[in-house]
Rosetta silent file (secondary structure, phi, psi, omega in degrees, C-alpha in Angstrom):
SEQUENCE: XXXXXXXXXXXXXXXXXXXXXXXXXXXXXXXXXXXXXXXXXXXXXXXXXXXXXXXXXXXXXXXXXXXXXXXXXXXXXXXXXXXXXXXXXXXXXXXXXXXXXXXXXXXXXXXXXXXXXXXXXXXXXXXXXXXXXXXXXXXXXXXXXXXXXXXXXXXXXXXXXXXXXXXXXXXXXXXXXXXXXXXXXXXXXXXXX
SCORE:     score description
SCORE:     0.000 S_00000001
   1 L     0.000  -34.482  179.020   73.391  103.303  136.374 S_00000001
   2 H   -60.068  -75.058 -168.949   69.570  101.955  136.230 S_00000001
   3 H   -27.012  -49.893 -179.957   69.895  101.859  132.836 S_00000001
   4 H   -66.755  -31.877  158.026   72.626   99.900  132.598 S_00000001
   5 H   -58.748  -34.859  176.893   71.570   97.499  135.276 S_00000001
   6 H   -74.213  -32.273 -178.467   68.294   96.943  133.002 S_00000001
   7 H   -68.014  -29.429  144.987   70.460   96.412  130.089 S_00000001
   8 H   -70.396  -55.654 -173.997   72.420   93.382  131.674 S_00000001
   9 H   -60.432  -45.437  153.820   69.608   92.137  132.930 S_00000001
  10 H   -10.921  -57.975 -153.738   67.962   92.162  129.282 S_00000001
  11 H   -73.352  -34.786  172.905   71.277   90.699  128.368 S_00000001
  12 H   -78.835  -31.543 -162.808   71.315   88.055  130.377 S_00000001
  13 H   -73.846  -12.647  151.156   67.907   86.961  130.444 S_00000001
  14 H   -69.208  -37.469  163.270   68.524   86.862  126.785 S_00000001
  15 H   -58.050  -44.168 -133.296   71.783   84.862  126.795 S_00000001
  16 H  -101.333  -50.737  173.361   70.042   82.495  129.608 S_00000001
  17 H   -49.551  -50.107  161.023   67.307   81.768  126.770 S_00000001
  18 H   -82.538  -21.892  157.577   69.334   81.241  123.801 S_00000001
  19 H   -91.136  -31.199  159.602   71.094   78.619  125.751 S_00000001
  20 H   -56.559  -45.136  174.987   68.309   76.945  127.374 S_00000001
  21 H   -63.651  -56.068 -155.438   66.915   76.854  123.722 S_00000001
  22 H   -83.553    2.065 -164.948   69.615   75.450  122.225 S_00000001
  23 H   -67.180  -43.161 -179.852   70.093   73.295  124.787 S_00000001
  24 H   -79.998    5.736 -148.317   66.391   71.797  124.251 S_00000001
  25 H  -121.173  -12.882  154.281   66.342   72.164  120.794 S_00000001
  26 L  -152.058  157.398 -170.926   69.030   69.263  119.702 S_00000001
  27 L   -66.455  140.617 -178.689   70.285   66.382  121.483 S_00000001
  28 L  -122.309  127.886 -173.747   73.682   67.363  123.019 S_00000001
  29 L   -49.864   80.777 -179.604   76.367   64.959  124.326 S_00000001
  30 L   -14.579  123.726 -157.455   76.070   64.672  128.059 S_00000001
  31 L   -92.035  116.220 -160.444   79.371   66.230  129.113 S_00000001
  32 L   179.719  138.929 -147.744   80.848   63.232  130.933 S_00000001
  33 H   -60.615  -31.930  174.881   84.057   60.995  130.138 S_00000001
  34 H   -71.387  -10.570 -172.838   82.584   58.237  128.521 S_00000001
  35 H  -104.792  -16.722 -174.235   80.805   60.185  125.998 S_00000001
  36 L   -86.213  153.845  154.190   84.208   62.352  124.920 S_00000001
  37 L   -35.606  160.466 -177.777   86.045   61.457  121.685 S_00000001
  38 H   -74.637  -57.039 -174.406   88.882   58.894  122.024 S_00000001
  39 H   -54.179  -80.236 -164.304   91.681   61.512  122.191 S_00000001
  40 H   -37.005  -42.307  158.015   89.440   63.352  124.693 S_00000001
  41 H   -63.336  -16.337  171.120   89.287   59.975  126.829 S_00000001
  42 H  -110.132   -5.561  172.937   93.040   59.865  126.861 S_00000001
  43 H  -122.733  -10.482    2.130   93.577   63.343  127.709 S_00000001
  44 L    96.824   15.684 -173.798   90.672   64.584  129.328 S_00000001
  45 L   -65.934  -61.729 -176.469   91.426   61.908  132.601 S_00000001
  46 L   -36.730  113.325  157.794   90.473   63.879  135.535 S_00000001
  47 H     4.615  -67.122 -179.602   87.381   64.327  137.162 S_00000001
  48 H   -56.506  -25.089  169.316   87.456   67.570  137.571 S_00000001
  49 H   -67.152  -18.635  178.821   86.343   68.025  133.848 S_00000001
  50 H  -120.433   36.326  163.605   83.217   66.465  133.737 S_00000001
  51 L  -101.890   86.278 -153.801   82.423   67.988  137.462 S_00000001
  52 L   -76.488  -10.608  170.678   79.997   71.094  136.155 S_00000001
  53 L   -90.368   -4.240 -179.382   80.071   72.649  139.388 S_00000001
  54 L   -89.040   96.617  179.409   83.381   73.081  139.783 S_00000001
  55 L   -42.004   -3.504 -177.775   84.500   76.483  138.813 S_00000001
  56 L   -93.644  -19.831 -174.449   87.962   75.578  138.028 S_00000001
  57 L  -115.989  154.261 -169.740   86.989   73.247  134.980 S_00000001
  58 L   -44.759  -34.241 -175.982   86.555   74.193  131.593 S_00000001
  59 L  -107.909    9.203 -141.101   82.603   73.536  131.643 S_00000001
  60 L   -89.746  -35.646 -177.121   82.333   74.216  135.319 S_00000001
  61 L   -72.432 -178.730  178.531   81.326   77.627  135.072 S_00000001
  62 H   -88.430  -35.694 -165.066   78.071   78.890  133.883 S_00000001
  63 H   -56.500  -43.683 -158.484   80.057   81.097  131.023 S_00000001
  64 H   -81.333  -49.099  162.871   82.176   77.836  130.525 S_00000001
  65 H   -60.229  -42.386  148.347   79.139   75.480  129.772 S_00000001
  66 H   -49.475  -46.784  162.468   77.205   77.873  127.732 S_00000001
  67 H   -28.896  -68.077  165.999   79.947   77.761  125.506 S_00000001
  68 H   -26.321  -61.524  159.199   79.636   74.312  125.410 S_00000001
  69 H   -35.333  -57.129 -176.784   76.356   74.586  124.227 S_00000001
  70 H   -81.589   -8.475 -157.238   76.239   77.076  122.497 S_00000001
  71 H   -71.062  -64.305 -161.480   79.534   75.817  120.639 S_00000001
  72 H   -56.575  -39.329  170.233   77.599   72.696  119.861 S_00000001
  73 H   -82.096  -48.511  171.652   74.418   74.203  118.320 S_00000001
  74 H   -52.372  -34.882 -172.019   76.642   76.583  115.986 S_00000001
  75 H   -56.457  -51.658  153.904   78.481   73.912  114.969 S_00000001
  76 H   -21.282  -44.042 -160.676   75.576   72.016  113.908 S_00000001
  77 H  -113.806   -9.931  169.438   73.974   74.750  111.842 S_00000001
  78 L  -135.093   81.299 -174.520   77.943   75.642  110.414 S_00000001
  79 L  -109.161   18.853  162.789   79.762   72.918  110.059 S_00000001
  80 L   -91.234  -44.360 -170.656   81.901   73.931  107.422 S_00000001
  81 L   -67.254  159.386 -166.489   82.580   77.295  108.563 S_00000001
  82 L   -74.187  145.300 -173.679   85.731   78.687  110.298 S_00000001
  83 L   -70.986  -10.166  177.621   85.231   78.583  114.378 S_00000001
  84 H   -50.963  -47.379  164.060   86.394   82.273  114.105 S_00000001
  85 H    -6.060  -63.064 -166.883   82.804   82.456  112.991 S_00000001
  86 H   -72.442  -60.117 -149.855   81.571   81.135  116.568 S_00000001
  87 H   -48.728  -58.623 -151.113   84.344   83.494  118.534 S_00000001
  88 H   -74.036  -33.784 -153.415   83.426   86.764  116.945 S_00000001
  89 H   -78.601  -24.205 -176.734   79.832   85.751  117.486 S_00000001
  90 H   -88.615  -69.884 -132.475   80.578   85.009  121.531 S_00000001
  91 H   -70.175  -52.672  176.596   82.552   87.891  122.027 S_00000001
  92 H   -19.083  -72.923 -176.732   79.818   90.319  120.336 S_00000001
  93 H   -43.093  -65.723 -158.734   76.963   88.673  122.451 S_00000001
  94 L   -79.769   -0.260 -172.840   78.943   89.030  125.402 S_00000001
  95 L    69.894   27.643  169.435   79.805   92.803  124.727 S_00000001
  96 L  -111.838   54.596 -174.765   83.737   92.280  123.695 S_00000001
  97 L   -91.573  136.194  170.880   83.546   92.693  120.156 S_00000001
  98 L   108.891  -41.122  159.186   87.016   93.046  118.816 S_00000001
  99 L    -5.995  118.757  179.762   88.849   91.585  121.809 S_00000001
 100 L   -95.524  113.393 -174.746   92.513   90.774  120.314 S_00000001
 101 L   -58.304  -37.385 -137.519   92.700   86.672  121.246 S_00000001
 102 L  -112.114    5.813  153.918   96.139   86.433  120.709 S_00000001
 103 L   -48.862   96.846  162.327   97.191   89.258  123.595 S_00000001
 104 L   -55.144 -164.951  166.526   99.028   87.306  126.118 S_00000001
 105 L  -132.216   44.758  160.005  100.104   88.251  129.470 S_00000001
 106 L   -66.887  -30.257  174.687  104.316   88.653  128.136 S_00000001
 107 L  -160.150  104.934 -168.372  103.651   92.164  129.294 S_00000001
 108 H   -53.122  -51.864 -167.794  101.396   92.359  132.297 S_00000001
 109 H   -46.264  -63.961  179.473  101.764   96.399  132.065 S_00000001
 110 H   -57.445  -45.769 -169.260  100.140   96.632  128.678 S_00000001
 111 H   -76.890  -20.242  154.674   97.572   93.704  129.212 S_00000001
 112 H   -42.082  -68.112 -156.975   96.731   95.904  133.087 S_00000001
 113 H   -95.336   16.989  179.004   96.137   98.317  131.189 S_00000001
 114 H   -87.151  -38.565  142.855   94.108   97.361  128.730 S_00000001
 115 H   -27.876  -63.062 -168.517   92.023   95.328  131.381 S_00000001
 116 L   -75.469    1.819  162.156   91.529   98.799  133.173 S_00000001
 117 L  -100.447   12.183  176.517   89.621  100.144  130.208 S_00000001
 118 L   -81.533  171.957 -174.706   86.920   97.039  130.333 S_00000001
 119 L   -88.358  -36.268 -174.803   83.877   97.952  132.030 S_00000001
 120 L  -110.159   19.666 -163.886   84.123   95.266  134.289 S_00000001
 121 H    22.695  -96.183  149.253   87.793   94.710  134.197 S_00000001
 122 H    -6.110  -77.016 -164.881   88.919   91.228  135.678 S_00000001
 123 H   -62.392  -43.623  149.619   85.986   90.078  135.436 S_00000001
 124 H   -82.639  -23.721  177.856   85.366   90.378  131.547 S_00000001
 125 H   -82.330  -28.528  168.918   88.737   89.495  130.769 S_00000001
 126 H   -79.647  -23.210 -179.025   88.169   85.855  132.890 S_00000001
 127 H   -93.371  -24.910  152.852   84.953   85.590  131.080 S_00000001
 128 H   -23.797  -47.834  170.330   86.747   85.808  127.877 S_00000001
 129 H   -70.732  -65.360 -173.703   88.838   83.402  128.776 S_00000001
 130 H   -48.417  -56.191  177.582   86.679   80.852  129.891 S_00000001
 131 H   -33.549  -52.102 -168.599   85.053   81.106  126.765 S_00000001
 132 H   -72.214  -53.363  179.119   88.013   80.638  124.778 S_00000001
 133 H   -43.646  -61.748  170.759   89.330   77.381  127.145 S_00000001
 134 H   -56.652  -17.824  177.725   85.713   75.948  126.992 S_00000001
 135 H   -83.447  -62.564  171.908   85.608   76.266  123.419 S_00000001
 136 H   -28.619  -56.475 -163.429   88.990   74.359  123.268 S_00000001
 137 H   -64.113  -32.243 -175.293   88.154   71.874  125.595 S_00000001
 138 H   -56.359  -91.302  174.277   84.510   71.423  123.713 S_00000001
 139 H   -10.612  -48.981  175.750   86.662   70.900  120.378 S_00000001
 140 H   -83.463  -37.815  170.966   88.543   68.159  121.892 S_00000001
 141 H   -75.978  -43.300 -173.096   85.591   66.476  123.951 S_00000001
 142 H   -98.434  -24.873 -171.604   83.590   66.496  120.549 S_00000001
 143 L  -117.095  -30.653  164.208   85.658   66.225  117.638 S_00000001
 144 L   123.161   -8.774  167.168   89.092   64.774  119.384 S_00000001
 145 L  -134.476  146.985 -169.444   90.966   67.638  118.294 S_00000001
 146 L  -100.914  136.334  179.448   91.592   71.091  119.214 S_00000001
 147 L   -85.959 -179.757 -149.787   92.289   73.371  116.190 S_00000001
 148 L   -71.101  -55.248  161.907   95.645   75.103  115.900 S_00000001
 149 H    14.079  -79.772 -176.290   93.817   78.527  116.067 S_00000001
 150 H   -56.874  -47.923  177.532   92.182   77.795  119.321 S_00000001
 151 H   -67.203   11.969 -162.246   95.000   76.351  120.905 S_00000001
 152 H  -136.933  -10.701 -177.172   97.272   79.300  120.238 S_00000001
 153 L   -92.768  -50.161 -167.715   93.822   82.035  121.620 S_00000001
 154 H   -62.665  -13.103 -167.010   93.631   79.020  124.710 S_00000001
 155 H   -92.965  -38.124 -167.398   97.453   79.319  125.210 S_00000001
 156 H   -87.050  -44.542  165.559   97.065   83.136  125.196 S_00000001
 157 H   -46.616  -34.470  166.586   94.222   83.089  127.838 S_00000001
 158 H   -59.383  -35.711 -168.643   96.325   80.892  130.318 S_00000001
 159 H   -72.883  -64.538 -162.757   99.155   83.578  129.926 S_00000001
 160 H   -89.638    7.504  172.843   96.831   86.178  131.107 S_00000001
 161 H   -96.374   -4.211  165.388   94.821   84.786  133.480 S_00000001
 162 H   -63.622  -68.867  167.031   98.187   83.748  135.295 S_00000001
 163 H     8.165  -49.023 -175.111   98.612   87.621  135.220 S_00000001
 164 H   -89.548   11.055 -137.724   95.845   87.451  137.445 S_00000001
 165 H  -103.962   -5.910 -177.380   96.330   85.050  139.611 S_00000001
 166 H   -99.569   10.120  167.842   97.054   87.536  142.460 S_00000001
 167 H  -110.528   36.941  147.691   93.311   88.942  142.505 S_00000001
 168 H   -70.662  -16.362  150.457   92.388   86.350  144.253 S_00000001
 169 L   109.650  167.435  115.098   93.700   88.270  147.215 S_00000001
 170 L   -15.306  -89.943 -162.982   95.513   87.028  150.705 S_00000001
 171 L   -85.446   20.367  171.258   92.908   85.561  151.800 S_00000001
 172 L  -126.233   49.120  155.975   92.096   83.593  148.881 S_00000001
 173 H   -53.699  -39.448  176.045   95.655   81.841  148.875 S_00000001
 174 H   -51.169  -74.268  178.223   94.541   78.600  148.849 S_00000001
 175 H   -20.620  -45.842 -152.180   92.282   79.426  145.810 S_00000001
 176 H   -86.308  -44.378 -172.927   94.920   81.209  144.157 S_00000001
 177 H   -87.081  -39.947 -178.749   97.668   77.956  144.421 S_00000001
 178 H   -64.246  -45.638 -164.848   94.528   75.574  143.296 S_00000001
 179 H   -66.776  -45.356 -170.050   93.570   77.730  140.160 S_00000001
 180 H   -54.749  -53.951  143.564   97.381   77.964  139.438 S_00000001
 181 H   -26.277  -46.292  171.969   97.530   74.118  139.349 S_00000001
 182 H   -89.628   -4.978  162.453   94.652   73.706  137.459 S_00000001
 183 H   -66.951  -61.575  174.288   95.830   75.991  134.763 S_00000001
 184 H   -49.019  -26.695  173.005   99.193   74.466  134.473 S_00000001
 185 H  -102.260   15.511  158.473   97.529   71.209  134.040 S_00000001
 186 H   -75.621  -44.480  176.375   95.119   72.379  131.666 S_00000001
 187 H   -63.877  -23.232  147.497   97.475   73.972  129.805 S_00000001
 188 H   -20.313  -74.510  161.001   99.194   70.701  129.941 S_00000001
 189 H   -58.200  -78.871  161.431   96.334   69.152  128.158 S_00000001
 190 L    -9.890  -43.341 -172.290   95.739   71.622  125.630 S_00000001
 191 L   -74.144  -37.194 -174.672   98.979   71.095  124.642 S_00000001
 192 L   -63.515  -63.539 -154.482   98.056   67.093  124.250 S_00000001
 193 L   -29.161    0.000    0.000   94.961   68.023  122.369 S_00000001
């Protein structure tokens, strides 16, 4: 168990590094409405997206911003190359290599139980997701379009993190009806993108 606790912490303080580097290392578009792509200014209205603290929006998280980031520095140094490129390269890094994007939540049993063989269950399967949504949303805040790809991995993340929407518990109903809201209208968007 030590080990493995040093070996996240490694992991992170490595992750935490490579995005503080790339952060400093080219200028990056302040994520804020006026600064998005024209499409991203007409779909992209709310608040809540360019609110970084809010855990509910696409950059809000910290997993959800590194993307951002990091999306933004690959792109840079591959800007020809297919975005699978960037995916496979997030999932590795994050210790998901392989991860099938296009698993939905059409059958909760099989995506449970596939969940119950992550090490961290839930909890890696939401940071997956956020990855894949922030990478959408990034795609649409920077270039004005989301590719079809993405939109069809971001479509498949919404399906299973509704799946999920009950481990927020009882006593995180409230939580539980706002994240459902802000999926549907993210999902909304996504669709605009």
């Amino acid at each position: 168990m030590r080990i493995l606790l040093n070996v996240l912490t490694i992991f992170s303080c490595l992750l935490f590094y490579q995005v503080c580097n790339a952060q400093s290392a080219i200028k990056y578009i302040e994520i804020d409405w006026k600064n998005g792509s024209e499409a991203a200014k007409k779909i992209m209205v709310s608040d809540f997206y360019y609110n970084l603290i809010d855990a509910w929006s696409p950059f809000g998280s910290d997993r959800g911003n590194d993307t951002y980031y990091l999306y933004c520095d690959w792109k840079s140094k591959h800007p020809n190359e297919n975005v699978k490129g960037f995916i496979d390269e997030e999932l590795i890094a994050c210790g998901y290599p392989g991860f099938d994007l296009y698993l939905d939540g059409s059958d909760p049993k099989k995506l449970k139980s596939i969940v119950n063989t992550m090490q961290n269950q839930y909890i890696s399967l939401n940071n997956i997701n956020i990855i894949v949504i922030s990478l959408a949303f990034s795609q649409l805040f920077l270039e004005g379009r989301i590719e079809p790809e993405v939109k069809r991995w971001a479509e498949a993340a919404f399906s299973r993190e509704k799946v999920f929407l009950n481990f927020w518990g009882e006593d995180g109903e409230k939580e539980r009806v706002e994240r459902e809201e802000r999926m549907d209208q993210l999902l909304s968007d996504l669709r605009k993108g």
